[in-house]
C-alpha positions as a Markdown table, in Angstrom:
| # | Residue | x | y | z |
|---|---|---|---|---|
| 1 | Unk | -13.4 | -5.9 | 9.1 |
| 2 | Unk | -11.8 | -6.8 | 5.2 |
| 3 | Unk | -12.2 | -3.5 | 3.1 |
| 4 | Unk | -12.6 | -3.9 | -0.8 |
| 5 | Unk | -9.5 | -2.6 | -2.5 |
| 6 | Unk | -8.9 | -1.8 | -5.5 |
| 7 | Unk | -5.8 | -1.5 | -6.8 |
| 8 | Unk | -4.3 | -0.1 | -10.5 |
| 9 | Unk | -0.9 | -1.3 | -11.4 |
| 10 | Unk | 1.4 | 1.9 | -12.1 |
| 11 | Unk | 4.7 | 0.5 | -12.8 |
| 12 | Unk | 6.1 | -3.1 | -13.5 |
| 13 | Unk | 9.3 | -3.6 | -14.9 |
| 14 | Unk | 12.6 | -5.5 | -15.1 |
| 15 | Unk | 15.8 | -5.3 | -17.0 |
| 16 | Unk | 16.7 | -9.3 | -18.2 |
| 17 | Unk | 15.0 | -10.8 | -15.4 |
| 18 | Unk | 11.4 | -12.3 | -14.8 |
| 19 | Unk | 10.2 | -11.4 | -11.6 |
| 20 | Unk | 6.4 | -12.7 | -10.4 |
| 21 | Unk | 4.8 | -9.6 | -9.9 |
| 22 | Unk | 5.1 | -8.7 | -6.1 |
| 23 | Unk | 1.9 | -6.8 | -4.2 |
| 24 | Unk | -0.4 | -9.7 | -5.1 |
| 25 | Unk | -3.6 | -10.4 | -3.4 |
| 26 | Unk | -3.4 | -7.4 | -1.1 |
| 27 | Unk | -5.5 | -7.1 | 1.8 |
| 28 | Unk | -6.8 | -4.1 | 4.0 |
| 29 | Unk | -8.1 | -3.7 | 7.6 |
| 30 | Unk | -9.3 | -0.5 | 9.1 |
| 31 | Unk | -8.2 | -0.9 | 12.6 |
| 32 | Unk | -9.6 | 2.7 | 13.8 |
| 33 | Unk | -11.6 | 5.3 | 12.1 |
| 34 | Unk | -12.4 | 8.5 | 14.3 |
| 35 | Unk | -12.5 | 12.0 | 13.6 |
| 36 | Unk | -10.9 | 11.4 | 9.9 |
| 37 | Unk | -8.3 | 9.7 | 11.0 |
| 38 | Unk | -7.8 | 5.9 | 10.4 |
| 39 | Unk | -5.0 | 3.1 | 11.6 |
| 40 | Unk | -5.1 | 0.7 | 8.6 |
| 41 | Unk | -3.4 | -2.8 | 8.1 |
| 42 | Unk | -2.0 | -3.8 | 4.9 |
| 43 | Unk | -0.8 | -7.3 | 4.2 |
| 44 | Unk | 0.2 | -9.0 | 0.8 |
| 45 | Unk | 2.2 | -11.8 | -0.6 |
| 46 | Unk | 5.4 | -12.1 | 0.1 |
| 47 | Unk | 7.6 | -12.2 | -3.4 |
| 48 | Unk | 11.7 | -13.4 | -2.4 |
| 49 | Unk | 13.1 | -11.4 | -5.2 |
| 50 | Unk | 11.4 | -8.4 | -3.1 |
| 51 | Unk | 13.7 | -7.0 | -0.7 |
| 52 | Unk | 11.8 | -4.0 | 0.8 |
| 53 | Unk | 8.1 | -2.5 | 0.4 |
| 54 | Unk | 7.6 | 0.8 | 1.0 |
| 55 | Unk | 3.8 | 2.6 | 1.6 |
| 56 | Unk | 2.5 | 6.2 | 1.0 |
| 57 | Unk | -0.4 | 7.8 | 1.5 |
| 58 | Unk | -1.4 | 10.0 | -1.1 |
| 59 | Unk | -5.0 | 11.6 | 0.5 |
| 60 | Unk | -3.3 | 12.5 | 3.7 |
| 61 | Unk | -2.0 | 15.2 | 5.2 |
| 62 | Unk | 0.9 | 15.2 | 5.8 |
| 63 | Unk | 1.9 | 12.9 | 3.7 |
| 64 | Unk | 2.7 | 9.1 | 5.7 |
| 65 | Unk | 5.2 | 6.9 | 4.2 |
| 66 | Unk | 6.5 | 3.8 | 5.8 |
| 67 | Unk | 8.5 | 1.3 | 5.0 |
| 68 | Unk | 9.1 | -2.5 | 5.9 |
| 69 | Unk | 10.6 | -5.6 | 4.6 |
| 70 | Unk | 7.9 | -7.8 | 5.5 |
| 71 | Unk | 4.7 | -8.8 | 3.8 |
| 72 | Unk | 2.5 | -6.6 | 5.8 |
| 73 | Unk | 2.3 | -2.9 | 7.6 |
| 74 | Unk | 0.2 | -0.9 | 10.1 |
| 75 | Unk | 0.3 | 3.0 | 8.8 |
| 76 | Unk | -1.5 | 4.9 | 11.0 |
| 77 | Unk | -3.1 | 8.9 | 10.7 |
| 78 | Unk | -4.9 | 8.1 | 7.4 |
| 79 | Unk | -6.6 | 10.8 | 6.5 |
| 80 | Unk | -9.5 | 10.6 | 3.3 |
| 81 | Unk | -9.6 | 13.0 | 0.9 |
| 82 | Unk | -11.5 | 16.2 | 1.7 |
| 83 | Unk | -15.3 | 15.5 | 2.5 |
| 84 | Unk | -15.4 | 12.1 | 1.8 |
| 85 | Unk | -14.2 | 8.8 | 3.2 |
| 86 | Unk | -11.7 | 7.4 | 0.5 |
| 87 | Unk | -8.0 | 6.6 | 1.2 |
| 88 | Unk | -5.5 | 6.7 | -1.8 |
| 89 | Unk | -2.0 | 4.8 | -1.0 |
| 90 | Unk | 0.6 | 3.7 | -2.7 |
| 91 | Unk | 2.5 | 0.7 | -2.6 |
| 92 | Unk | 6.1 | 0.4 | -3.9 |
| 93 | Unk | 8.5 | -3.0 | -4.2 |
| 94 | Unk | 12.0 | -2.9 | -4.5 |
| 95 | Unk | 14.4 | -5.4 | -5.6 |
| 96 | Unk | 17.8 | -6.2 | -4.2 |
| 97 | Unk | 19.6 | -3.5 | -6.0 |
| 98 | Unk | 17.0 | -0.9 | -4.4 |
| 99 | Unk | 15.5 | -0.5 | -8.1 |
| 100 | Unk | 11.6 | 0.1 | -7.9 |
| 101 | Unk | 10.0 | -3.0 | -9.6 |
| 102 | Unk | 6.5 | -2.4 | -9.1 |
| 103 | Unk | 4.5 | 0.4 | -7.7 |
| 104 | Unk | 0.1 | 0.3 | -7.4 |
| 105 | Unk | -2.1 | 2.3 | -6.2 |
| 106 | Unk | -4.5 | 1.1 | -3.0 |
| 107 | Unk | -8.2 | 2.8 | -2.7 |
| 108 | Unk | -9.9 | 2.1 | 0.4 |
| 109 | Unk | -13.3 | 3.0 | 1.7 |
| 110 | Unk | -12.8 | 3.7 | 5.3 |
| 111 | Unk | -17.0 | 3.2 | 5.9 |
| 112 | Unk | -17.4 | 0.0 | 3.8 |
């Protein structure tokens, strides 16, 4: 089931090099949701001046972070915020020096 994201761009930057803007046309799947927990699946476009991606969870607890160098991820215990059913993660895109070129935020409705 496709979950409406929406997404705020935090950070995009370069230093003398123009870089299409990685993260683009990102797409969530709740896998599982029971007892406020969720498995979600996160794909976007891949970008080759990207060399690693790296996703947080903001609303859980603990705190997940994974990382991949792929154009998609499975981050599992995603926990909402406190009586509700909203997910904030983060997304962040490194370039081949390991410099963070862009970061955005991901909201996802885990009933939707």
């Amino acid at each position: 089931m496709r979950k409406l994201v929406f997404l705020l761009p935090l950070l995009a930057f370069s230093m003398g090099i123009a870089y299409a803007e990685p993260f683009e046309n990102i797409q969530t799947t709740v896998l599982d949701y029971t007892n406020d927990k969720a498995t979600i699946k996160i794909t976007w476009d891949q970008d080759e001046n990207t060399s690693s991606y790296q996703i947080g969870c903001v609303s859980c607890f603990p705190n997940t972070v994974k990382s991949t160098s792929e154009n998609s991820i499975i981050i599992s215990n995603v926990t909402p915020f406190p009586n509700g059913s909203i997910v904030m993660l983060y997304g962040l895109a490194y370039d081949f020096e390991n410099e963070i070129i862009v970061a955005k935020q991901i909201f996802v409705n885990l009933t939707q």
